[in-house]
C-alpha positions in Angstrom: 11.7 35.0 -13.2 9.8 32.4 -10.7 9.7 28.8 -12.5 6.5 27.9 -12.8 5.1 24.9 -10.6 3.6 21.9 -12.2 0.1 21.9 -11.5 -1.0 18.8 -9.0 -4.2 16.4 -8.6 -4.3 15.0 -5.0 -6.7 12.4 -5.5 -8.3 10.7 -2.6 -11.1 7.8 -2.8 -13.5 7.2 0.0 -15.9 4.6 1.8 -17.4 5.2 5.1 -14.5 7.0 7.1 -16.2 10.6 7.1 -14.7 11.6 10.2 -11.0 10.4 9.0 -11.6 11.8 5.6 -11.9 15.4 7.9 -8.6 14.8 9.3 -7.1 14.5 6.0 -8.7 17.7 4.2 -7.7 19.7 6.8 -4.0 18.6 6.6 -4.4 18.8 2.5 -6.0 23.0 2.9 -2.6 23.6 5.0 -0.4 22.2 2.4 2.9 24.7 2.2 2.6 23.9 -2.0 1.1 26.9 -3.9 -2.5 27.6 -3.3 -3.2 27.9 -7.2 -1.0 25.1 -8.5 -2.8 22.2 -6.7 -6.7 20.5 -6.9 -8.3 17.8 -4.3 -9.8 15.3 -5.5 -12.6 13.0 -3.5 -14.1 10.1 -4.8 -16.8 8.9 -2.6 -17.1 5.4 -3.6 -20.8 4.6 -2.1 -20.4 5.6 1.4 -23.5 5.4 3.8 -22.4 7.2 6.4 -21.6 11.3 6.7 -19.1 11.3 3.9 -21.7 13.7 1.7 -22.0 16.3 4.3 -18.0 16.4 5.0 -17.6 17.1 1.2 -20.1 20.1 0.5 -18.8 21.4 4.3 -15.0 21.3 3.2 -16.1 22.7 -0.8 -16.7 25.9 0.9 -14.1 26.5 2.4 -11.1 24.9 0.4 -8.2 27.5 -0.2 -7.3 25.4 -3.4 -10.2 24.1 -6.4 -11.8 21.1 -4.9 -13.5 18.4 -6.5 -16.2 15.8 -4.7 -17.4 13.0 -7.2 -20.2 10.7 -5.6 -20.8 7.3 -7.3 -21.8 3.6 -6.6 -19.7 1.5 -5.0 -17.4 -0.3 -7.4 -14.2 -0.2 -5.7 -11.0 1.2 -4.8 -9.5 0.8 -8.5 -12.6 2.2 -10.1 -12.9 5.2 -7.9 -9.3 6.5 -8.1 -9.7 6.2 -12.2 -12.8 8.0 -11.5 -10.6 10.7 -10.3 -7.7 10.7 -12.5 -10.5 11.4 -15.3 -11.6 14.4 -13.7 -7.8 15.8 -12.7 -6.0 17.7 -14.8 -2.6 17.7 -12.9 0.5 16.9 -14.6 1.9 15.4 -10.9 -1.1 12.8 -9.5 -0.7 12.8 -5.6 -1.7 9.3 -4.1 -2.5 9.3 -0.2 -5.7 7.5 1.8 -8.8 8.7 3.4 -7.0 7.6 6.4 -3.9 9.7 6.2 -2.8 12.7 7.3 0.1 14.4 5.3 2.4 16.6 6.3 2.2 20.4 5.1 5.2 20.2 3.0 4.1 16.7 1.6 3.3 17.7 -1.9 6.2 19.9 -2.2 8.6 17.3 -1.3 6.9 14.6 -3.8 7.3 17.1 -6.6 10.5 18.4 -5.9 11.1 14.5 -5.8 10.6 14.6 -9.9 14.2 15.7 -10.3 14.8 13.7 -13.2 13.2 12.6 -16.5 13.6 8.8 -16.2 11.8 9.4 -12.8 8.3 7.9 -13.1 6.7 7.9 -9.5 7.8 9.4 -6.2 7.0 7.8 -2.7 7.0 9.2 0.5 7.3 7.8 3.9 3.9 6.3 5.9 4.2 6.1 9.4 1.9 5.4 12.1 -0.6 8.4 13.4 -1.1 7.0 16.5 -0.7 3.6 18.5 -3.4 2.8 20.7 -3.1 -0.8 19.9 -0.1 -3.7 20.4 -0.9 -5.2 16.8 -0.6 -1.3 15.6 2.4 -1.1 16.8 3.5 -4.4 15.4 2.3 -3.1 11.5 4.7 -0.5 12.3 7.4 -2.5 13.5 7.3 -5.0 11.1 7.6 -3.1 8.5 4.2 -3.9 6.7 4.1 -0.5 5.1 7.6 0.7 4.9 7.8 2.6 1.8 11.6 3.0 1.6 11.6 -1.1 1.8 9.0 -1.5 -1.1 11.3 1.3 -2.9 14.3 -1.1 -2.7 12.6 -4.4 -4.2 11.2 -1.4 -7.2 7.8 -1.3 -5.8 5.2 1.6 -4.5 2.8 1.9 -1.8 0.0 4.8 -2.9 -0.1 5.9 0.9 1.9 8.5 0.0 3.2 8.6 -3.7 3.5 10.8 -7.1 3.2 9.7 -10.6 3.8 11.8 -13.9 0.3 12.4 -15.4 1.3 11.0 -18.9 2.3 7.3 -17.2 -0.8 6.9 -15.2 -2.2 7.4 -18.8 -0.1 5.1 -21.1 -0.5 2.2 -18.7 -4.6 3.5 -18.4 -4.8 3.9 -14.9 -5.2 1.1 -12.3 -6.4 -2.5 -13.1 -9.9 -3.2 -11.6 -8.9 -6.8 -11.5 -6.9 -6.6 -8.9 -9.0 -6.5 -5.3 -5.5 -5.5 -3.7 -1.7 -4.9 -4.7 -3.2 -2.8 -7.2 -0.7 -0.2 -5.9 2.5 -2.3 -7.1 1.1 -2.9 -10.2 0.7 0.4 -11.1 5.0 0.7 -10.0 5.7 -2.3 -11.8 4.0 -1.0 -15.1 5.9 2.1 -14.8 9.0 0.4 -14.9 8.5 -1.8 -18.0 7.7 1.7 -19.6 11.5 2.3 -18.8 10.9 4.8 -15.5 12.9 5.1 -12.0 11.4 5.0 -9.1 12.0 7.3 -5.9 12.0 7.3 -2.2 12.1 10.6 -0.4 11.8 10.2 2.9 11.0 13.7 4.4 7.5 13.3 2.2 5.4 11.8 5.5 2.2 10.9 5.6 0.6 9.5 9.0 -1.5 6.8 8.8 -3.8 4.8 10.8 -2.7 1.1 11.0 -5.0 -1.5 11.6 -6.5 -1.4 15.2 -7.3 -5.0 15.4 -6.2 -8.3 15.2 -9.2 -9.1 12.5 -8.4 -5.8 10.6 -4.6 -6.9 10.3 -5.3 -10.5 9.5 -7.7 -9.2 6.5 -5.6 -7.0 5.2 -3.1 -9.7 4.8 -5.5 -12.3 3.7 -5.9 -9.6 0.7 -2.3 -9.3 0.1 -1.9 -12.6 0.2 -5.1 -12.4 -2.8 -3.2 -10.0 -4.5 0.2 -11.6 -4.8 -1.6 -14.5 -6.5 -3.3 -12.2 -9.1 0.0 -10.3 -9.9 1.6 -13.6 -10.3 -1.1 -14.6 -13.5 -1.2 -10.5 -14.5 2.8 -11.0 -15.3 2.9 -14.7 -16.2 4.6 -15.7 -13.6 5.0 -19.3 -11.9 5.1 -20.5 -8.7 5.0 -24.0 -6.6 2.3 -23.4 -3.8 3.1 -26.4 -1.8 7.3 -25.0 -1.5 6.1 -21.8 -0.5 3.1 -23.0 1.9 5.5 -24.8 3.7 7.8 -22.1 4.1 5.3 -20.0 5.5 4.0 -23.5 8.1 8.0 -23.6 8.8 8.3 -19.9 9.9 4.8 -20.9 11.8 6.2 -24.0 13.9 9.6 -22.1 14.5 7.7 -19.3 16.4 5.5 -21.8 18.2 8.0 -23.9 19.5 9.9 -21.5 21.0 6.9 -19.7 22.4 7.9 -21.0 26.0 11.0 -19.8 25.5 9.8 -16.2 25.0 7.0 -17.0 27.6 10.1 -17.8 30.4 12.5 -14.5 29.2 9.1 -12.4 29.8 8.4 -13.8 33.0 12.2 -13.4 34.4 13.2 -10.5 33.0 9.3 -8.9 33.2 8.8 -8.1 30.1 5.8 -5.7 29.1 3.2 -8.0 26.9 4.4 -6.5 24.0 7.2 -8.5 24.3 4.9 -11.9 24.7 2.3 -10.2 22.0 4.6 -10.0 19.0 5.3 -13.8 18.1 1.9 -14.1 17.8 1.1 -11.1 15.8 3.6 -12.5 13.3 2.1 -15.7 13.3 -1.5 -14.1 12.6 0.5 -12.0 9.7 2.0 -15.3 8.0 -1.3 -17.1 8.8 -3.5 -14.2 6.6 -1.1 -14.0 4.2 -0.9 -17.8 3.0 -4.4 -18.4 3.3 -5.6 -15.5 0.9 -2.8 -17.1 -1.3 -3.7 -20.6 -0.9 -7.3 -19.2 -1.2 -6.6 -17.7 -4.8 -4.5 -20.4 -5.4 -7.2 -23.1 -5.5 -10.1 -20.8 -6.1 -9.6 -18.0 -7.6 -10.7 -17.2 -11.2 -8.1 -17.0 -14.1 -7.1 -13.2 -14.1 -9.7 -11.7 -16.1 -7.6 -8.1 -17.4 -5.3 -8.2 -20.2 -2.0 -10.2 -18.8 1.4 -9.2 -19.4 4.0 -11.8 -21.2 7.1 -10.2 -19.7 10.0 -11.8 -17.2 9.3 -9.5 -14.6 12.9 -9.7 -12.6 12.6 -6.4 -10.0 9.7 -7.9 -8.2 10.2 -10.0 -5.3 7.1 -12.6 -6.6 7.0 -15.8 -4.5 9.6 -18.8 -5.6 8.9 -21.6 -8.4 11.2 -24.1 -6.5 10.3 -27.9 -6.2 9.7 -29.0 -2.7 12.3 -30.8 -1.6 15.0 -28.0 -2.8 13.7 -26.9 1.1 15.8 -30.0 2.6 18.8 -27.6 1.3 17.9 -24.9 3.2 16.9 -26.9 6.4 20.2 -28.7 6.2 22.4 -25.3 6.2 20.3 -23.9 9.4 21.3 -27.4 11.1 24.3 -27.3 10.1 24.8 -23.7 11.5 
């Protein structure tokens, strides 16, 4: 006798990418997963652009049951609970408007599930296409490397499963959190006492940031975000050891900018080469500002925060400042 599939929810919110929320659908209709064991999902949080007509065009001709849910803008958080109300998959399939997953992606994420203690699967996100140097520098450094956010027991919703009944217990994802609300919802499924799982053959292709203003937002957010998981989990931290860290890293790629600027010039590098110290330095620059920004400005974490010693998350240190003198003294030293 055939075993039975679990049925799956793919759910998807959207906000003014009609013509990447296209791309997406079409790679979802060709999924190799069982026509009648799988639902999509759309949330279309507000969008003014052609996101309407995309959904009641690709409604008519989805192979699999197909669900568009139009509301008012409240966010990312909101709109992906919106979603998990309406679903009725016991797998919930996380991926963006701006992805394109592979045919066999929600296979692979289910097949993933081969244990009970396993709470969430993640799949692999690479780039879709670089047109850009700073695209190709997200995908170099690593920004959205699931199988590295896998190793320090975090998730990246790009392209990740969780078991219906978790998503429930831990009710879905905080709307106090304006980013990292992904690892939250993988940090709360651990405290539950669940795995997670990297499987890298699940890809999804995804458009990194084009632009130098895009990237540096996106890690002025995450830099917002760490701050708000560090009061969500009670956790401490000493802005003015890390801030210095991050103004260290700064002056050690500035000052041997002519450096790189002489090895490019003798050996011709392409610009890349010349590119990339900067592109970290815009990375570090967003990052500590959205955490220096939340640090000094931010409002007291408004949700319901967890007492716990959170030990699996890489959270920033709580070190005094001159406990950095250590460190300096062992590079010299070296």
């Amino acid at each position: 006798m055939q075993e039975i599939k679990p049925f799956v929810s793919v759910i998807i919110p959207t906000f003014n990418r009609s013509a990447n929320l296209s791309r997406c659908l079409d790679s979802l209709f060709n999924q190799t997963y069982p026509k009648d064991r799988y639902e999509i999902i759309i949330v279309n949080d507000g969008s003014r652009d052609n996101t309407e007509n995309v959904l009641r065009e690709y409604k008519k001709k989805a192979p699999c049951e197909f669900i568009g849910i139009t509301q008012e803008n409240q966010g990312i958080a909101i709109a992906t609970n919106s979603g998990i109300s309406k679903s009725k998959g016991d797998i919930i399939c996380f991926t963006g408007d701006d992805c394109i997953p592979e045919n066999n992606w929600i296979t692979l994420l289910v097949n993933g599930f081969t244990d009970e203690k396993i709470g969430a699967v993640g799949g692999k996100v690479v780039s879709y296409q670089v047109k850009t140097q700073i695209q190709q520098f997200v995908e170099d450094c690593g920004c959205l490397d699931q199988e590295k956010f896998v190793k320090k027991n975090t998730m990246i919703t790009g392209s990740a499963a969780y078991r219906r009944h978790i998503l429930t217990d831990i009710q879905g994802l905080d709307d106090h959190m304006n980013a990292c609300i992904d690892l939250d919802i993988s940090i709360k499924t651990q405290l539950l006492g669940y795995t997670l799982k990297y499987v890298p053959d699940a890809i999804v292709y995804h458009d990194h940031p084009a632009t130098v203003k895009h990237f540096f937002s996106q890690q002025y957010r995450n830099g917002i975000g760490y701050v708000r998981l560090h009061r969500k989990y009670g956790k401490k931290y000493n802005l003015a050891y890390n801030t210095t860290i991050y103004l260290y890293k700064i002056f050690v790629i500035l000052i041997c900018y002519p450096y790189t600027l002489t090895v490019a010039l003798i050996l011709k590098q392409k610009s890349y080469f010349v590119l990339k110290p900067l592109f970290e330095v815009i990375k570090l620059s967003g990052f500590s500002m959205g955490v220096i920004r939340e640090t000094l400005f931010g409002e007291i974490f408004k949700g319901e925060p967890i007492q716990t010693n959170v030990n699996f998350f890489q959270f920033m240190d709580d070190k005094p400042l001159f406990s950095l003198w250590q460190k300096f003294r062992k590079k010299i030293v070296k």
